[in-house]
C-alpha positions in Angstrom: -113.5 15.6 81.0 -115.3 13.0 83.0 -113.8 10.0 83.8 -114.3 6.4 81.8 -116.3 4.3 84.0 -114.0 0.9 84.8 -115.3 -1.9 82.9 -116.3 -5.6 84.3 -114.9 -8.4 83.4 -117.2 -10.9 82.0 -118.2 -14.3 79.9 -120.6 -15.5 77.6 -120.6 -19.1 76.4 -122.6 -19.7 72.6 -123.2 -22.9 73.3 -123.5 -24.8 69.6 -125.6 -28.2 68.7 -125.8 -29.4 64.8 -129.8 -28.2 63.6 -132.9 -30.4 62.3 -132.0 -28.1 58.7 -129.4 -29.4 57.0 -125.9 -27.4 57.2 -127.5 -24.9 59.7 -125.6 -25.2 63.0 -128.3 -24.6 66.7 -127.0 -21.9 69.4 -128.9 -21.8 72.8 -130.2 -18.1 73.6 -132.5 -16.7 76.2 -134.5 -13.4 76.7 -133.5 -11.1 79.5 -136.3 -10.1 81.8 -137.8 -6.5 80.9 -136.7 -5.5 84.4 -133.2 -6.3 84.4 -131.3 -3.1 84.3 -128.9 -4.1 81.2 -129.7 -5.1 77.8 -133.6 -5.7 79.0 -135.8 -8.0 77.1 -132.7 -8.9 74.7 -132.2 -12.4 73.4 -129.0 -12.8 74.4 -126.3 -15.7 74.8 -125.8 -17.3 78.8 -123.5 -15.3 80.7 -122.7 -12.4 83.4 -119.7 -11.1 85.5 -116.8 -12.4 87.0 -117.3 -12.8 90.2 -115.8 -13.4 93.6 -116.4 -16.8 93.6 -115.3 -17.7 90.4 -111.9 -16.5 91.6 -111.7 -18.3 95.0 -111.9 -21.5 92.1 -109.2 -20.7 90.2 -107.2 -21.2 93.4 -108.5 -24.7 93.8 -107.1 -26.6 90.7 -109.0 -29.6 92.3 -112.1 -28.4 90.8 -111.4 -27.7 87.2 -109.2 -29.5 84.3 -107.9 -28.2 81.1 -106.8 -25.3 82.4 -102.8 -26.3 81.5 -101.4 -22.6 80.2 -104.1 -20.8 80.5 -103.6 -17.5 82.9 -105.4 -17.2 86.3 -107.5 -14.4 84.7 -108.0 -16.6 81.6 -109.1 -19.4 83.9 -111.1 -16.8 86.0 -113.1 -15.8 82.7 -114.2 -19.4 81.8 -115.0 -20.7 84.9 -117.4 -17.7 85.5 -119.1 -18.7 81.6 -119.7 -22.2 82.8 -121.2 -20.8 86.4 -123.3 -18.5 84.5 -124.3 -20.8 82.3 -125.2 -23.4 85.0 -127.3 -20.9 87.0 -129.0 -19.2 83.9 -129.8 -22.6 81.5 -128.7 -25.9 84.2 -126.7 -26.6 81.3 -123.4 -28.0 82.8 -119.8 -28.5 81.3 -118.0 -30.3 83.9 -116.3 -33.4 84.4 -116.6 -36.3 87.3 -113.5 -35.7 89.9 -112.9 -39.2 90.2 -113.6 -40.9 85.8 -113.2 -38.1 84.3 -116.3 -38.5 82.1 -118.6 -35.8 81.1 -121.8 -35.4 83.4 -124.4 -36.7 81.4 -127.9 -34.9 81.2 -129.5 -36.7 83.8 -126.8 -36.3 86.6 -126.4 -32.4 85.0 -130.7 -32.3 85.9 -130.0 -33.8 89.4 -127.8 -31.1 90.5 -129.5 -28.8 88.7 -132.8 -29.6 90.6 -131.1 -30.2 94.2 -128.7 -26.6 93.8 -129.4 -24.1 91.3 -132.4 -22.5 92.7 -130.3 -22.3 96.0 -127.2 -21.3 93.8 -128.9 -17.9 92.0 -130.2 -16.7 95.5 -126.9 -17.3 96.8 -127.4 -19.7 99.9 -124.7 -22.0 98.4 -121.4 -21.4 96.6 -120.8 -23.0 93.2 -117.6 -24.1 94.9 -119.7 -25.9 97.5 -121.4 -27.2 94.5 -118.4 -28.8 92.9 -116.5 -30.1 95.7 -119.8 -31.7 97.5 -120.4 -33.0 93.9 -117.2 -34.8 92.7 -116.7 -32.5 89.8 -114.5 -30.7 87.9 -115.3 -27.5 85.3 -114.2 -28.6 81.9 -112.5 -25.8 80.8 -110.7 -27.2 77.9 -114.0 -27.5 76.5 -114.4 -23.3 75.5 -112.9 -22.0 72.6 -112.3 -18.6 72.8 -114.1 -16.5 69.8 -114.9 -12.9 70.4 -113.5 -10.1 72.7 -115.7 -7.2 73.2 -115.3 -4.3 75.3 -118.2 -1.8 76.2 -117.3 1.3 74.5 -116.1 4.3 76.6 -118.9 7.2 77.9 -121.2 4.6 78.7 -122.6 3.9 82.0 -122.6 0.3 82.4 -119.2 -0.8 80.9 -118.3 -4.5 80.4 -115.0 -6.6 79.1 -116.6 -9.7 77.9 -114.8 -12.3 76.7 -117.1 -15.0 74.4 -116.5 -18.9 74.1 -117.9 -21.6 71.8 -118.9 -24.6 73.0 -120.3 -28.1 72.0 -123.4 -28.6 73.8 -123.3 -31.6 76.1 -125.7 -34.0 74.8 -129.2 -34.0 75.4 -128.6 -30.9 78.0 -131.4 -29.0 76.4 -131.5 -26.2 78.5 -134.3 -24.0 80.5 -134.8 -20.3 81.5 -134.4 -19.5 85.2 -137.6 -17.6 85.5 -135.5 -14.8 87.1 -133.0 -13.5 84.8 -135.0 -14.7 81.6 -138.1 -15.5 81.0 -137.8 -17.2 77.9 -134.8 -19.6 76.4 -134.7 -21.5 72.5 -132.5 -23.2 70.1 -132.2 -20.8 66.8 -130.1 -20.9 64.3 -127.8 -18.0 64.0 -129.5 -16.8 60.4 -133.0 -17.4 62.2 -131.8 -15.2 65.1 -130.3 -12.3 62.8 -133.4 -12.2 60.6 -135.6 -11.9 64.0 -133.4 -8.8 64.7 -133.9 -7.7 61.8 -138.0 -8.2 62.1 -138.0 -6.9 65.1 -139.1 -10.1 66.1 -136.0 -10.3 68.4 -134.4 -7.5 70.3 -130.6 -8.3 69.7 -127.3 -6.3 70.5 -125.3 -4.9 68.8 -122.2 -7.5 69.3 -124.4 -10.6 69.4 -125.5 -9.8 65.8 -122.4 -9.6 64.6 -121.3 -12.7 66.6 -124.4 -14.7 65.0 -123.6 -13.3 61.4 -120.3 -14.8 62.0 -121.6 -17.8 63.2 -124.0 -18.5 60.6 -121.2 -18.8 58.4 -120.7 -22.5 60.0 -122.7 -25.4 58.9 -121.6 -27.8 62.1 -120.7 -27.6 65.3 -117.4 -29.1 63.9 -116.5 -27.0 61.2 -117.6 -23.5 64.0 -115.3 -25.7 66.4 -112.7 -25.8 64.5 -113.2 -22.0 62.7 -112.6 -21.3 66.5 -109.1 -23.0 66.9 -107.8 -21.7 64.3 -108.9 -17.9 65.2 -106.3 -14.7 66.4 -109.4 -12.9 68.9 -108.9 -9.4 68.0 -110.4 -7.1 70.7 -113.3 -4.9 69.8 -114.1 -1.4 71.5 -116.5 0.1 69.2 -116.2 3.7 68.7 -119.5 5.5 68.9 -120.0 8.9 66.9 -123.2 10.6 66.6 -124.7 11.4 62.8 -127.3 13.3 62.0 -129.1 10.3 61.5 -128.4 8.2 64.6 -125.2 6.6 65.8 -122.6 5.5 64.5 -120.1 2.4 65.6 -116.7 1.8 63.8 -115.4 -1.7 64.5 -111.6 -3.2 64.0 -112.0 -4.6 60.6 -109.2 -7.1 61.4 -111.9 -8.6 64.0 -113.2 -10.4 61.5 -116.6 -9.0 60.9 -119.4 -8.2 58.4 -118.1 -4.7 58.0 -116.0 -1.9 60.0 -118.4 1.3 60.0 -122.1 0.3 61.2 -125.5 2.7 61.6 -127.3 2.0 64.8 -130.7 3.7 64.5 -131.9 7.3 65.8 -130.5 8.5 69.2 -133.0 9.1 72.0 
């Protein structure tokens, strides 16, 4: 028997903001390029891999607050959601080094402007970033909300963990051209009925992240859902049917169900 492929550690950050409709909460998506190798052309939720740099961070406690208690690998996975966010949307959750306030949209648009295009074709470190800057991540401000694990006999394998956050205010967000080509604010039950349209091209565990999300009418009440959460991890077990696939889910995850069909195989 073959070997399971290792899987990456990873973040994603659903980055909430209360809607226009009344009791309908906003989460910031984008749409992977068609020629990124995994989960092309998907609307997906800001994120990507733990990298390097994101560790050489954690060792600077200078450059971060709220991360009292929290592990070096738990510290590791939020910093890496608030990078990746930052290079994927210029939305940034960070604090000044010397007040302690929140950047504000137009400071967050500055650095955005002056580094990110630098950032994403790695001429500058988002360390460099943050100490030439004066700030500090804010990593007190992710909630964790979902653990999801690639399943095993896939090629690409990833160990994602999933955050909530309040969106600063009035950092609205844009597509890096690169990565995505297309970013919007949608409500969760907007977003599930475009997968369901085929408007959307959604995976599997950001479906059932939305459905569970549209279950929220504020960014409050989803906040504080979050808080009082036990994050179950979820490594979907795929079978094949004589239908399509099958995934079975944890049912003590949390979700809309515990045994899902997936469509034909290929």
């Amino acid at each position: 028997m073959a070997e399971a492929s290792a899987s990456r550690p990873a973040s994603t950050i659903l980055l909430l903001r209360d809607g226009a409709a009344a009791k309908e909460i906003e989460v910031f998506m984008m749409v992977r390029h068609h020629q990124i190798e995994f989960n092309s052309g998907a609307l997906v939720f800001p994120g990507g891999s733990v990298d390097a740099g994101d560790q050489e961070i954690v060792k600077r406690s200078d450059l971060y607050s709220g991360g009292e208690g929290l592990s070096e690998s738990d510290r590791g996975f939020r910093i890496a959601a608030i990078r990746e966010t930052f290079e994927e949307s210029g939305i940034l959750l960070a604090r000044s080094k010397d007040s302690g306030t929140p950047v504000d949209a137009r400071r967050a648009g500055e650095i955005a402007d002056a580094h990110r295009v630098a950032l994403n074709e790695h001429k500058v470190s988002f360390l460099s970033i943050l100490a030439d800057n004066g700030l500090q991540l804010a990593l007190d401000t992710l909630l964790p909300y979902a653990h999801w694990i690639t399943p095993e006999g896939m090629p690409k394998r990833f160990d994602t963990w999933f955050f909530l956050a309040a969106a600063p205010p009035d950092q609205l967000g844009a597509h890096d051209g690169r990565e995505s080509t297309d970013s919007i604010w949608v409500s969760p039950r907007e977003a599930v009925e475009g997968g369901e349209s085929g408007r959307f091209k959604l995976p599997f565990p950001t479906t059932r992240n939305l459905i569970r999300l549209a279950k929220q009418s504020s960014v409050s009440a989803a906040l504080e859902h979050a808080r009082g959460m036990s994050v179950v991890t979820v490594m979907p077990v795929m079978t094949r049917t004589e239908t399509g696939r099958q995934l079975r889910i944890p049912r003590e995850a949390g979700y809309d169900g515990e045994v899902f069909e997936v469509g034909a195989v290929g």
